[in-house]
Each structure stands twice: as C-alpha cells, then as structure tokens.
N, C-alpha and C positions, 0 to 999 in steps of 0.2 A: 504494500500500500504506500502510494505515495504521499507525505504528508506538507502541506503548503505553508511557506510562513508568511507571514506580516513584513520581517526585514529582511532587506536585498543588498544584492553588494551593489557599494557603492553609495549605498543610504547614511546619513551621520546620526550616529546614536547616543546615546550618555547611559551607561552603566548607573542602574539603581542597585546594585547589592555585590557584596563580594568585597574584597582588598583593595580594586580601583574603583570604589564608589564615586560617582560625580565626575569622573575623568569621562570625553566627547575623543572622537576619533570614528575613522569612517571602517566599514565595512570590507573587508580583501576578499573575504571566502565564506561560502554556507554551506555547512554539512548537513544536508536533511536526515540521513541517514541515523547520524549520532544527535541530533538537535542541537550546533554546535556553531557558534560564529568566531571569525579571527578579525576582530578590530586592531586600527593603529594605534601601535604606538599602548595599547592597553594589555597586561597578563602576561607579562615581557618576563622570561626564563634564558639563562642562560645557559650555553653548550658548549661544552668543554670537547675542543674537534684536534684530533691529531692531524699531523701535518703529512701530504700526502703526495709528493714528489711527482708517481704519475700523472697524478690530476692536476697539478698545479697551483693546489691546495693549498695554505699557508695553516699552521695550528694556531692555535690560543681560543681563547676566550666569542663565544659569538652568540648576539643578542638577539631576539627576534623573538616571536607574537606568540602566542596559546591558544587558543582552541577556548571559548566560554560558549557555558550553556545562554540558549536564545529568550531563555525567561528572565534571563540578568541583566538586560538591556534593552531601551525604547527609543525609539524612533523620535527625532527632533526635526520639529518644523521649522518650514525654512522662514516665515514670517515672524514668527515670535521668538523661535530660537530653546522654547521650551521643549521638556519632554514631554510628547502625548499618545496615544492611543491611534491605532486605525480605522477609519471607515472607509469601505466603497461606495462612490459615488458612478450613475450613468449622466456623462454630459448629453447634451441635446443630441449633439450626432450620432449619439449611439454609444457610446466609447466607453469603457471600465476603465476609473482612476481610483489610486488613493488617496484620501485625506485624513489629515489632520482632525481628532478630536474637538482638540484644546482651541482651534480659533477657522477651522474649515480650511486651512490653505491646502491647495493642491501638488499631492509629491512628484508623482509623475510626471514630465515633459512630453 
C-alpha cells in the first residue's frame, strides 16, 4: 500500500518535537516506505569514513542529515512564514492544490 504525505521535497518545514525543535530547513528526501524525511541542515550525525585511495576518498570526520520521522515536522507557509497544517483546495480550473491552514496561502506553483 502506498501511503501519501502532506510534505514534499522541497517544501520548508520547522521541526515541532525532537532535539532540533524550532530549527526550519527544506526538505532533500521522502521515504514513504519508513515514514521518514531528511531536512537541511537539521538531525546532523557525524561519520567517521576511512580514507580510501581507490576512490579518491579522503578520511576524517563527515557531517550530513538523518532520516526524521514525518510527524516531527510541519509544513511552513510561504505568507506568514508560520507553521500550519494542510488542506486541498480545487481552483476554478479544475486543478488540486495545497494550502495553508493557518492563513489559506497556496503551496503549490
């Protein structure tokens, strides 16, 4: 079963719970499978990578994103800049968009 979300990449979110509470950063990747999003710059772990001559690899130290679950973070409109909630709306021509709870702005382009 396929299961749909609310946030997409590319969407800018704000963490409501967890370690990076209140910290905004955009969207890289969506796992539906595991219910799982990788925002910027947010759940930053560090890899300790040996250096790897084949590949051209260098070692030490390398920082990059985690994997959060999709209920630890909400979607921020582009109007107000708050975090809100989803609705679909049908414009006149027909069209499925989403908006904005908190003040009706529209996400989509």
């Amino acid at each position: 079963m396929k299961s749909s979300f609310k946030v997409k990449k590319g969407d800018q979110v704000q963490v409501i719970a967890g370690k990076d509470k209140g910290k905004k950063g955009k969207v890289l990747r969506v796992d539906r499978a595991s219910r799982r999003v990788v925002v910027e710059h947010v759940n930053m772990l560090k890899r300790h990578t040996k250096a790897n001559p084949g590949k051209g690899a260098t070692g030490g130290i390398v920082e990059r994103e985690a994997p959060i679950a999709v209920s630890n973070v909400m979607v921020i409109s582009g109007d107000t800049g708050r975090p809100t909630r989803i609705a679909y709306r049908i414009l006149e021509d027909g069209k499925k968009v989403r908006s904005a709870k908190v003040d009706g702005a529209i996400l989509d382009q």
